[in-house]
C-alpha positions in Angstrom: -73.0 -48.8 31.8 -72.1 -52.6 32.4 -75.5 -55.0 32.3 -76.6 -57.9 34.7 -76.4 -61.3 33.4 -79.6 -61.7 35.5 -82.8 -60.1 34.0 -86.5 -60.5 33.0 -88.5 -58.7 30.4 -92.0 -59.2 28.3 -94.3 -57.8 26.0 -97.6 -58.3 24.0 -98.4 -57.4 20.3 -100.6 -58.6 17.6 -99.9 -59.7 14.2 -102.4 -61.0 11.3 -105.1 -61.5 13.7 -102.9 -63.5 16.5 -102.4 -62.4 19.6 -98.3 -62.7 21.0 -96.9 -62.7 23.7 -92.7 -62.9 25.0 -91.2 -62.9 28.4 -87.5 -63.3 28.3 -85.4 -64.4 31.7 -82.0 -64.7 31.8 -79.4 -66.2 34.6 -75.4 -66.4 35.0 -73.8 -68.7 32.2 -69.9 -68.5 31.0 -71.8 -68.1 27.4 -74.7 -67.6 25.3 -77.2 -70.3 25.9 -80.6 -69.4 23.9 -83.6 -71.3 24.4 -87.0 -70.1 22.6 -89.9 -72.1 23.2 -92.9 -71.5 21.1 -95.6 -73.2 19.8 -94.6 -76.1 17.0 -97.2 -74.4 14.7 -94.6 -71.4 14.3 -91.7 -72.7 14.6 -90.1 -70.8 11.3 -89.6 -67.5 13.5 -87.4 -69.4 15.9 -84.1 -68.4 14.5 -85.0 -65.0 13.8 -85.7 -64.8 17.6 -82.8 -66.0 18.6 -80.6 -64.2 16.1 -82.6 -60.8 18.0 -81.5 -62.3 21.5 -77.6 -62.6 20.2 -78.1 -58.9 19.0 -78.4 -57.8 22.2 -77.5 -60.3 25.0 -73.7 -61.5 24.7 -73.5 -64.6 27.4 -75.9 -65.7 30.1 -78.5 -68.9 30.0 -81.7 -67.3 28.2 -85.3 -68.7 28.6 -87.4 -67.7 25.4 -91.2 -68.2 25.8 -93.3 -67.2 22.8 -96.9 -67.6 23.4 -99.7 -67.0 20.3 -103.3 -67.1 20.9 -105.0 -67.8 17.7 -109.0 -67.4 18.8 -109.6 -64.3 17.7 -107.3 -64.6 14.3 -110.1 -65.7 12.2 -107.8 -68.6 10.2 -110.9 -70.8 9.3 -112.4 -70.6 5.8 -115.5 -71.9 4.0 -114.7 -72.9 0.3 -117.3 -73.6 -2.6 -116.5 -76.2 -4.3 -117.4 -74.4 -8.1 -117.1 -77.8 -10.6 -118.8 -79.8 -8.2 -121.9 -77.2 -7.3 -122.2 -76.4 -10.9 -122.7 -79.8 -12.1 -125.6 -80.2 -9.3 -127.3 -77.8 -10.6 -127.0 -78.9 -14.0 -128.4 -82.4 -12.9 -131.4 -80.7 -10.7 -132.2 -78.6 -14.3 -132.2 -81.3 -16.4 -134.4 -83.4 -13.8 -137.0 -80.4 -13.7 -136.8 -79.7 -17.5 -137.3 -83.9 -18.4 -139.8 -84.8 -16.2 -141.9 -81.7 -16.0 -141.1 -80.8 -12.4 -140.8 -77.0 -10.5 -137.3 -76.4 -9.9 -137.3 -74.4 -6.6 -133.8 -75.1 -5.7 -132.7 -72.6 -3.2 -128.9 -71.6 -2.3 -129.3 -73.3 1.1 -130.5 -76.1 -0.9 -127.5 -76.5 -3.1 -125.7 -75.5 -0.1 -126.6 -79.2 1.3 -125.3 -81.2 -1.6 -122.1 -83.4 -0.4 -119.1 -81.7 -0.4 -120.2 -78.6 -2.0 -118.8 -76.6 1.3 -115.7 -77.5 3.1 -114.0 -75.6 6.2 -110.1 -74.8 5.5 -107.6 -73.7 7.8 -106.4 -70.1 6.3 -102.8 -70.6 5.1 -100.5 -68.6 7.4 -98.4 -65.6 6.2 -95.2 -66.9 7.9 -93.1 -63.9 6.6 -95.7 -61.4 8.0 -96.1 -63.2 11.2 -92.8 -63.4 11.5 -92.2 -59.7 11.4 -94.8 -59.4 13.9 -93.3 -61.7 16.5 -89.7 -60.5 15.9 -91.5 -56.9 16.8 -92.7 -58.0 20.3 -89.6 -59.3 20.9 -87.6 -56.4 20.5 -89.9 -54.8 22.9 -89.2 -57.6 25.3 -85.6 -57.4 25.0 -85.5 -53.6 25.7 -87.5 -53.8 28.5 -84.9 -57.1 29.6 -82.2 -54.4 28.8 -83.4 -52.1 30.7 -83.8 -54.3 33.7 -80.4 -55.3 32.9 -78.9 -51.9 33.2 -81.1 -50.9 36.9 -79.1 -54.4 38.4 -76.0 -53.4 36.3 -75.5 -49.8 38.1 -76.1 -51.8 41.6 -73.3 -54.1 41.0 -71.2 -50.5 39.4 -71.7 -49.1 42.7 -71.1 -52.0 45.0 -67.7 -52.8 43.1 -66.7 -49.3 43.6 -67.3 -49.4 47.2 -65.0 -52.4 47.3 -62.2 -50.8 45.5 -62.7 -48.1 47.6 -61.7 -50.1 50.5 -58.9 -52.3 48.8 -57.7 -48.7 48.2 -57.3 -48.0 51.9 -56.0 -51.4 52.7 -53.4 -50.9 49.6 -52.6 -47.9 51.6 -52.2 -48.9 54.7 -49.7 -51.9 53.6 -47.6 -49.1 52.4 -47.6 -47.4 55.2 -46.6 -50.7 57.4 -44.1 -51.9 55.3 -40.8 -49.6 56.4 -41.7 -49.9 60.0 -41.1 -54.0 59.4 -38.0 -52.8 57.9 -36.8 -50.8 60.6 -37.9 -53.8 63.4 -35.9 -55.9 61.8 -33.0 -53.4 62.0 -33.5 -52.7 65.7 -33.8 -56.7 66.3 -30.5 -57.4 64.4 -28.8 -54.5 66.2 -29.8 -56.0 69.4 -29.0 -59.5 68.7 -25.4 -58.7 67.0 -24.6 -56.5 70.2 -25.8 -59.0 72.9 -23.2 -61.5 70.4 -20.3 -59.4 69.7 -20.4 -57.5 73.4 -18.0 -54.9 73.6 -16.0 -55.7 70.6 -18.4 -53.3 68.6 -21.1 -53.5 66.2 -20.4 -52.3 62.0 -22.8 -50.3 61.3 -22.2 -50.9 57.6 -22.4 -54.5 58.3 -26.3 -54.0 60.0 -27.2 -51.3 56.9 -26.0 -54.4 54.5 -28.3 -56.8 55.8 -31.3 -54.7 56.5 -31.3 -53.4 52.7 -30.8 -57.4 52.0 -33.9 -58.1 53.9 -36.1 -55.2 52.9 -35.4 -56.1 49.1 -36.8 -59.4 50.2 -39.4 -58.0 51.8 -40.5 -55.7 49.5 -44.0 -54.9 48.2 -43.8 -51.9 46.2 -43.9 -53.4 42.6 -47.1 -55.4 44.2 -49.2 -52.2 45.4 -48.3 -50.4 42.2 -49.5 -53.0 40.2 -52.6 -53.5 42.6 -53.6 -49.8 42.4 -53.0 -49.9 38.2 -55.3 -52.9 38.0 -57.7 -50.6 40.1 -57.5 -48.1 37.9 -58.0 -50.7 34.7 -60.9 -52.2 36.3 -62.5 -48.9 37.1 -62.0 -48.0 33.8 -63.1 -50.8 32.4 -67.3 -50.7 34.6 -67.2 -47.3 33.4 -67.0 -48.2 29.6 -69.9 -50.0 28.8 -70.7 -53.6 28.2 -69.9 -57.0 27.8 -66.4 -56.8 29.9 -67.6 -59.7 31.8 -64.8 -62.2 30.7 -62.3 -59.4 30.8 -63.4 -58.5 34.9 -62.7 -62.3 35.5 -59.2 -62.0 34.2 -58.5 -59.2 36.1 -59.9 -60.2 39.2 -57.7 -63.5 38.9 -54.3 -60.7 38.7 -55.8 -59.1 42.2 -55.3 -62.0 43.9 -51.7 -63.0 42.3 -51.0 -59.4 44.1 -52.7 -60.1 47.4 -51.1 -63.3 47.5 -47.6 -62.2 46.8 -47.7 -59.8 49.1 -49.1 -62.2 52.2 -45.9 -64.2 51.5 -43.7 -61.6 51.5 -44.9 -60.5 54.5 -43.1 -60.3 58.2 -45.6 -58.2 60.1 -48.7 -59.4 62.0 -50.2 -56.3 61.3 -49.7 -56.7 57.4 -50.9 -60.3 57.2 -54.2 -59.6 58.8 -54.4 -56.7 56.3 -53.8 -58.9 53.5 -56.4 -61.1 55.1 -58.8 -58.8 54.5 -57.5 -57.5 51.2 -58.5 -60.7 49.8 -61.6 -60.8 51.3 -62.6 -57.6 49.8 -61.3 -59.4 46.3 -63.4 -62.2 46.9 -66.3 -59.9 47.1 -65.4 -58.2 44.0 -65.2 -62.0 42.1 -68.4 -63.0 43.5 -70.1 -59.7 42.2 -68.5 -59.7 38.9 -69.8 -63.3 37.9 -72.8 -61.4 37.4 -71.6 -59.1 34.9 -72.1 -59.4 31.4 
């Protein structure tokens, strides 16, 4: 199954308490152009996403959004300050013991001494975090895949169509070719008879030039290798992706053909088929720059 360059997929997941989100889209590029944006906060999973886009996308301009929504992860912490609390309530002891006083010091109390609590920002488990981004976007990627493959099987189908009809076209060059042959023979005939008059035409002498001018003329080699590169580029949408490149240098051998055989041509008929022989190529190019 060949693959669309063009394609769009997302997913959510959740990893250590963070809430993540991927959308992937994708348009026609002669290579691999990544781009993962993400917030700056997590930047070490960036390569690891874009080593899982190169795993499964091959060329194309690739948009990367990775979105994390931290509100419900819980990556605040309050920390007791141990050496500092216990030597408050040393002092308030040795106050209460000296001078005679109640020590009714309570935990909220002690609590309210200077910098016996202080709010900390968890530290992040990059590696697990990570893992859990890299998850959701592996389920982004098949779900880009698998848009991918629906556009890819309407490109397979259109192509064939096209060959179809280059087939046909192919075909009906063939068929037109001897009967320019055989004009031409008339036409000399006629022309050699209305010169020589009654001293006779050689019949050897007209065979001579009209093989001469239908080994100029002719376009087998061209339609053979026309209908081979058919075959190869059948072959070749059949077998699976990335062929992209490969369908580009083929195509550019279709119209070396097509082109050959318009200048070779003598017919009106022939050169309006070649007309649209090369339209029908054309279509094919177009359709195949969005192949992978």
């Amino acid at each position: 199954m060949i693959k669309s360059m063009t394609g769009y997929g997302s997913a959510k997941g959740a990893a250590e308490g963070l809430e993540i989100s991927v959308e992937l889209k994708s348009v026609n590029n002669r290579y691999l152009d990544t781009s993962v944006r993400m917030p700056r906060g997590f930047l070490f999973a960036e390569e690891k996403v874009k080593s899982a886009v190169q795993s499964h996308i091959s060329r194309g301009k690739v948009d990367v959004f990775v979105t994390i929504n931290s509100s419900a992860a819980g990556d605040m912490a309050v920390r007791v300050n141990e050496p500092l609390l216990k030597g408050y309530l040393e002092a308030v002891d040795h106050i209460a013991q000296e001078y005679g006083l109640a020590n009714d010091l309570t935990a909220l109390s002690a609590a309210r001494f200077p910098e016996v609590l202080s709010v900390e920002k968890k530290e992040l488990d990059a590696e697990a975090i990570s893992a859990g981004i890299l998850a959701v976007t592996e389920q982004a990627l098949e779900d880009f895949d698998a848009m991918r493959l629906r556009e890819g099987e309407k490109l397979r189908e259109d192509v064939l169509n096209r060959l179809d009809a280059i087939g046909a076209l192919v075909s009906a060059v063939e068929a037109k070719a001897p009967e320019t042959v055989e004009a031409y023979r008339r036409r000399l005939r006629q022309k050699m008879e209305e010169v020589l008059g009654t001293a006779g035409v050689e019949e050897s002498r007209i065979l001579a030039e009209a093989a001469i001018y239908a080994d100029h003329i002719a376009v087998d080699e061209e339609t053979v290798r026309l209908r081979s590169h058919m075959a190869q580029l059948e072959g070749m949408i059949d077998g699976g992706s990335p062929i992209g490149r490969k369908l580009d240098f083929l195509i550019q051998e279709f119209n070396r053909e097509a082109n050959t055989i318009g200048s070779k041509c003598q017919n009106s008929e022939i050169a309006y088929t070649v007309v649209e022989l090369k339209s029908e190529i054309e279509k094919i190019r177009e359709q195949i720059q969005n192949v992978e």
